[in-house]
N, C-alpha and C positions, 0 to 999 in steps of 0.2 A: 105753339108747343112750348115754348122757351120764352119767359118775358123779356129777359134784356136783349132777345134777340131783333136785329131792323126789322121793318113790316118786309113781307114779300110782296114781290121779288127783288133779289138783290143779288151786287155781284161781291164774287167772293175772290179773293187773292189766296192763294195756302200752296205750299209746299207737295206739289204733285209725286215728286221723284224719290222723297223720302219718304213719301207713303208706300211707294212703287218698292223700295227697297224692303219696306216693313213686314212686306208680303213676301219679299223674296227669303228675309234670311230671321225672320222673328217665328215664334211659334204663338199659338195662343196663349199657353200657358203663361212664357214668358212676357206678352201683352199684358196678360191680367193680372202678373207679379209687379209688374210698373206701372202699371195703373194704380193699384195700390199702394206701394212706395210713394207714389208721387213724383216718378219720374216720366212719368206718360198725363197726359189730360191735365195739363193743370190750367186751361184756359179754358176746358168745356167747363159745362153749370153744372150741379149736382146731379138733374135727371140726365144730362146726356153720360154724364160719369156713368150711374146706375143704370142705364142702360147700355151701355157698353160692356160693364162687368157684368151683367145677367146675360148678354150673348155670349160672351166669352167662357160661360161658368156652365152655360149649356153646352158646349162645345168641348169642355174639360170632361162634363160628363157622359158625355157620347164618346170618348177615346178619340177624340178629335185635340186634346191638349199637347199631345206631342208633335204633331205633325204641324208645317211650315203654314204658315196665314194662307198663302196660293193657294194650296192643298184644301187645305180647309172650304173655301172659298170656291174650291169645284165640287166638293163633295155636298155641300148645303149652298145650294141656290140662295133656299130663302133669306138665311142672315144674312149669308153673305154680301150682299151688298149693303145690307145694315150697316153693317164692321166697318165695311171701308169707309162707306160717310161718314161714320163718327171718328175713322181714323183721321179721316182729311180734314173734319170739323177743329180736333185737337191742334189741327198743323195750319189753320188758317191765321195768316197777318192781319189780313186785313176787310171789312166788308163795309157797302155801301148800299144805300137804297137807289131804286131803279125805278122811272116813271114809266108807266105803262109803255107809250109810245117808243122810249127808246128801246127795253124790254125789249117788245115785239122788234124792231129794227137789228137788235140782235140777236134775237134767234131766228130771224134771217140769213146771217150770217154763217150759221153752224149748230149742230145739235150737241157737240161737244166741250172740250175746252177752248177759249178764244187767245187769239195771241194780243200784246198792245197794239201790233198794227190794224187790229180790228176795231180798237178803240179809238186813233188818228182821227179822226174827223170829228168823233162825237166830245173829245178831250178837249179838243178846243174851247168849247162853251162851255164845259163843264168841269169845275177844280178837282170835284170830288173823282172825278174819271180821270184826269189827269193823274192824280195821286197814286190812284191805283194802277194805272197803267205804267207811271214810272218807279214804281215800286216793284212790279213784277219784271220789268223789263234790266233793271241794274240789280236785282237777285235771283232772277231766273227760275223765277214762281211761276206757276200758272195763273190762268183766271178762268170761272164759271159760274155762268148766268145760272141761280137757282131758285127755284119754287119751291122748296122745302129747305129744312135748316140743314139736312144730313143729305139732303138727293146729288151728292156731287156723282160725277161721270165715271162708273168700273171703269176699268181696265177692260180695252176691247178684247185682246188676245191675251190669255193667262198663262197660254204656252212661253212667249214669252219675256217671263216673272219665275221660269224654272228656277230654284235654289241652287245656289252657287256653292259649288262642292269644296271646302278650303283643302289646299293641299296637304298632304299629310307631312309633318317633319320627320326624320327616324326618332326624334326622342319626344313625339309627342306622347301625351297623357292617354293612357288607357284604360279605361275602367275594365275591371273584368268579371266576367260575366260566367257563371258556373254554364255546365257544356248540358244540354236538353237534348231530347228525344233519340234518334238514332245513334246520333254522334254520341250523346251518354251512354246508351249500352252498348256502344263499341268499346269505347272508354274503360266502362265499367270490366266488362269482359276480359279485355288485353290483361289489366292490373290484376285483378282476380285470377287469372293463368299464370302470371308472371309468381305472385305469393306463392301458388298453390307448385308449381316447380321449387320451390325452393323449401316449403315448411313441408311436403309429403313424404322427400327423402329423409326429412329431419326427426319426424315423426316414429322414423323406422331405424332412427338411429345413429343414420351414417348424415354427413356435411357432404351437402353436395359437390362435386369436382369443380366446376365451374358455374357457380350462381352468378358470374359477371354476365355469361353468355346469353342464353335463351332468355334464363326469367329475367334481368336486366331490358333487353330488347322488347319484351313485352312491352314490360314498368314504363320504360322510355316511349315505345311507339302512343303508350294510353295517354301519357300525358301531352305528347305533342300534337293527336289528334283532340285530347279533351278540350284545350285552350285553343284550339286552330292556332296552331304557329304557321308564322309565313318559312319562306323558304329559307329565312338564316335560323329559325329557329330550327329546322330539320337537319341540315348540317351541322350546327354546333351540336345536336343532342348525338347522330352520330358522331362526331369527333370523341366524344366524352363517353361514347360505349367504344369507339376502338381502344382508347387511349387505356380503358379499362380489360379489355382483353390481350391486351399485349404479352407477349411470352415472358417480358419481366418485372410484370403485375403482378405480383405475391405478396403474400405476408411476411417474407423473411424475406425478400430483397433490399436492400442496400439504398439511401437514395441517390448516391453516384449512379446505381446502374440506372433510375428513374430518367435522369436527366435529358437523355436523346427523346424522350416522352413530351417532356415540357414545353416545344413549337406545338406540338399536335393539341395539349390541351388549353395554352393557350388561344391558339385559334378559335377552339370549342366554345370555351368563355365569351368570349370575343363576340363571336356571333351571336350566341345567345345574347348578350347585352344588347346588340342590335336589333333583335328582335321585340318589337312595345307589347306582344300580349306575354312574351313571358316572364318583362317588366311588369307589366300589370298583375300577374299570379303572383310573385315575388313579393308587391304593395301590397294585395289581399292577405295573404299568408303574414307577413309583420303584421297587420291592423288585426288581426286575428289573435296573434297570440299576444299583442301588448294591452288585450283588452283584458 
């Protein structure tokens, strides 16, 4: 397949655990974005590169580019094991040719990966095994006897290689994402009730009594459902509609008489900043209007 490749069969040394990892927390996409860079494959050949980005570019185009390599990897059989050969192929140290006889004596041994104490007795006579053996065994490589350039060992159980969920910090990064289907015409509804309270009396004439009250509480509830707020986002938005229906919440109040106010809406604030997606509406809304 490969000319600079040794004749087969041959044993190969590579990096099992960080392939194992690649599956766990890479996605395709991001495979095929470093493979390009040049920060993936720079020890495969040209054809095993180009075949690696043609699996991976059919995989983007199946909507399979988002989701985790594991993932992927249950949903398509048939690449899938492509993928990981040429993942392990990218991550092998080291390879040696194998003569028949010993070959066969080690697959003997095991249809898998072999450890160096598999190799003990044949290392002896042989430097090039020896090399390899101690090589994998002082970095904690693997080794596998193979008949193709890419045919190294899947991953028996891809249950698991489930993706490692990172914990969430409270000031992590949140992108935000406009609200769909139900939840937008709830959204939509609440806000649209909350206006229409406020501009029908307006329409007729008169200022509403209290537009902090009802239409406020709408406005308020459409937005905290529209962005899913978590639950400090639910209470600071309540906080910041009591603090606004207060009995010395006027236009001509003083802001001495404000001040016993001031704990309550701090708190509001407060929360609200704790909350990442109404951090995130906040980033959206700036990038919005500084464009």
């Amino acid at each position: 397949m490969v000319a600079h490749l040794p004749p087969l069969p041959f044993l190969a040394v590579y990096d099992r655990v960080h392939a194992c990892d690649l599956l766990r927390s890479w996605t395709a996409q991001s495979l095929r974005d470093a493979l390009h860079s040049g920060h993936f494959g720079a020890t495969l050949s040209p054809a095993d590169r180009a075949e690696l980005d043609g699996l991976l570019t059919a995989w983007v185009q199946r909507a399979l580019g988002g989701v985790f390599l594991r993932d992927a990897l249950c949903v398509d059989e048939q690449r899938g094991p492509q993928v990981f050969g040429l993942i392990c192929a990218g991550l092998t140290r080291a390879r040696a040719t194998m003569q028949a006889d010993v070959a066969a004596l080690l697959r003997s041994r095991g249809t898998g990966d072999l450890t160096p104490s598999d190799l003990a007795d044949l290392a002896i006579h042989d430097p090039a095994l020896a090399r390899l053996a101690d090589l994998a065994a002082h970095e904690g490589l693997a080794l596998a006897l193979l008949d193709q350039p890419t045919g190294y060992p899947p991953p028996v159980n891809l249950d698991d290689l489930l993706p490692i969920q990172p914990s969430t910090h409270p000031f992590s990064r949140e992108v935000f994402t406009p609200p769909t289907g139900l939840r937008r015409a709830a959204a939509i509804s609440l806000a649209v009730g909350g206006m229409a309270l406020m501009i029908i009396p307006m329409l007729g004439g008169s200022i509403p009594q209290h537009p902090a009250g009802m239409p406020l509480a709408l406005i308020t509830l459409a937005l905290v459902i529209g962005i899913r707020a978590m639950w400090t986002g639910w209470v600071g938005a309540t906080c910041i509609w009591l603090v606004a229906n207060l009995p010395v919440f006027r236009h001509d109040t003083g802001l001495l008489a404000l001040l016993p106010a001031l704990p309550l809406l701090a708190l509001g604030l407060t929360l609200l900043f704790f909350d990442r997606r109404v951090r995130a509406l906040w980033a959206w809304v700036r990038r919005q209007i500084s464009r």
